[in-house]
C-alpha positions as CSV (number, residue, x, y, z in Angstrom):
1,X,-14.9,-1.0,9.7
2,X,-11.6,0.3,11.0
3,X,-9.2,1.8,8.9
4,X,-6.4,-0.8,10.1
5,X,-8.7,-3.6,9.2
6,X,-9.8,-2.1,5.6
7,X,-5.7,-2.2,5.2
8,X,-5.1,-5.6,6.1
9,X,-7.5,-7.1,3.9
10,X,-6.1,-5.3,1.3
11,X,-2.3,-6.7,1.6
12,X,-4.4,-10.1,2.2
13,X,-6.2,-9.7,-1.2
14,X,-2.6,-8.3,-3.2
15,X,-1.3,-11.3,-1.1
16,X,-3.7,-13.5,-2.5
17,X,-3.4,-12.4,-6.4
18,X,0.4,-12.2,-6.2
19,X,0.3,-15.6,-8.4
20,X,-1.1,-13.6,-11.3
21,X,2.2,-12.7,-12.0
22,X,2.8,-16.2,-13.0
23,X,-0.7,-17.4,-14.2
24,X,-1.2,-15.0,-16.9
25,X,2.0,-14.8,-18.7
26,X,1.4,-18.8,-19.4
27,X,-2.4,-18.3,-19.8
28,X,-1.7,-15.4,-22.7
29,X,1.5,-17.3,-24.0
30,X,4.0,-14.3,-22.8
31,X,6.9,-13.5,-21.8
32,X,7.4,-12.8,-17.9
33,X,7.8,-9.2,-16.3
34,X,10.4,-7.3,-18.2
35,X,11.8,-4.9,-15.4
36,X,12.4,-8.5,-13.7
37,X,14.6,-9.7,-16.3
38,X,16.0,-6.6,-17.2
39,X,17.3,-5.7,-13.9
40,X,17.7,-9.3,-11.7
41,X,21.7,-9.6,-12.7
42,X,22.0,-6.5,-10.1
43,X,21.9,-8.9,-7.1
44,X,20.7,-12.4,-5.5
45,X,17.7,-12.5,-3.8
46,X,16.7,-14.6,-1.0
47,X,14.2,-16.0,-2.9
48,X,15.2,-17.0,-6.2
49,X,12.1,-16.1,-8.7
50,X,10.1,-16.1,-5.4
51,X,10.1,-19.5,-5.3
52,X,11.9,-22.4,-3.4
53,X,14.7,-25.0,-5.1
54,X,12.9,-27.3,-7.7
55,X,9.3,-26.2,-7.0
56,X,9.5,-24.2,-10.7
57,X,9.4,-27.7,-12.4
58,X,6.5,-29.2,-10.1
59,X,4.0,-27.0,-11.9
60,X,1.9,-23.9,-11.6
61,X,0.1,-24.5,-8.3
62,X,3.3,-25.3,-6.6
63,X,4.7,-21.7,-7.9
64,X,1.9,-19.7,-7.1
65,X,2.1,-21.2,-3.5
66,X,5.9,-19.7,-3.6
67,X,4.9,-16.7,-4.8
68,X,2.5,-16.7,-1.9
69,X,5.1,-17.7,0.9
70,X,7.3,-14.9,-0.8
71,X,4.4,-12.2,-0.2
72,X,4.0,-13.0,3.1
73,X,7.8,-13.3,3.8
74,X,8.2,-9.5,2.2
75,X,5.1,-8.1,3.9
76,X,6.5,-9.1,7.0
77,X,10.1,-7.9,6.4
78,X,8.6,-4.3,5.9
79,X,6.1,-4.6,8.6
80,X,9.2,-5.7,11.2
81,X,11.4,-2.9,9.4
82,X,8.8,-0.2,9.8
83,X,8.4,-1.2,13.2
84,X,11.9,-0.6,14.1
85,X,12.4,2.7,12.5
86,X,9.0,4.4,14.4
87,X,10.4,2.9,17.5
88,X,14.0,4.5,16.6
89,X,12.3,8.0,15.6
90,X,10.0,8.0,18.9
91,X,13.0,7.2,21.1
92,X,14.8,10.3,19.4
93,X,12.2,12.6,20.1
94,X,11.9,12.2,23.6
């Protein structure tokens, strides 16, 4: 198996358990991430606890779907901003 392909199914897989986040603070009766509440007054993100308006109050399978969505959306934003860099530091070397 490629090297590429070993890679992507490993984002797929983190992808994929990203909900645990979510799912085992309620299972063990905790408190969520602390460096997420400690540090989220710094700015807004796009994706307001990685999740869409009102879906936090539909229950767990519709927040572990955000969290999902969110994955993918972040992967994707460092896969296109990768992309553009090596294509900026190839141009400058030839």
């Amino acid at each position: 198996m490629k090297i590429t392909v070993k890679l992507w199914l490993g984002i797929a897989v983190l992808i994929v358990l990203s909900p645990l986040g979510l799912i085992l603070p309620r299972y063990f009766k905790s408190t969520g991430a602390w460096g997420e509440t400690k540090l989220s007054g710094g700015w807004m993100a796009p994706l307001a606890d990685y999740g869409f308006k009102g879906w936090q109050v539909k229950g767990l399978m519709y927040s572990s779907a955000a969290y999902i969505v969110s994955a993918i959306a972040g992967i994707g934003l460092i896969i296109i901003a990768v992309w553009l860099i090596g294509k900026m530091l190839a141009k400058k070397k030839d």
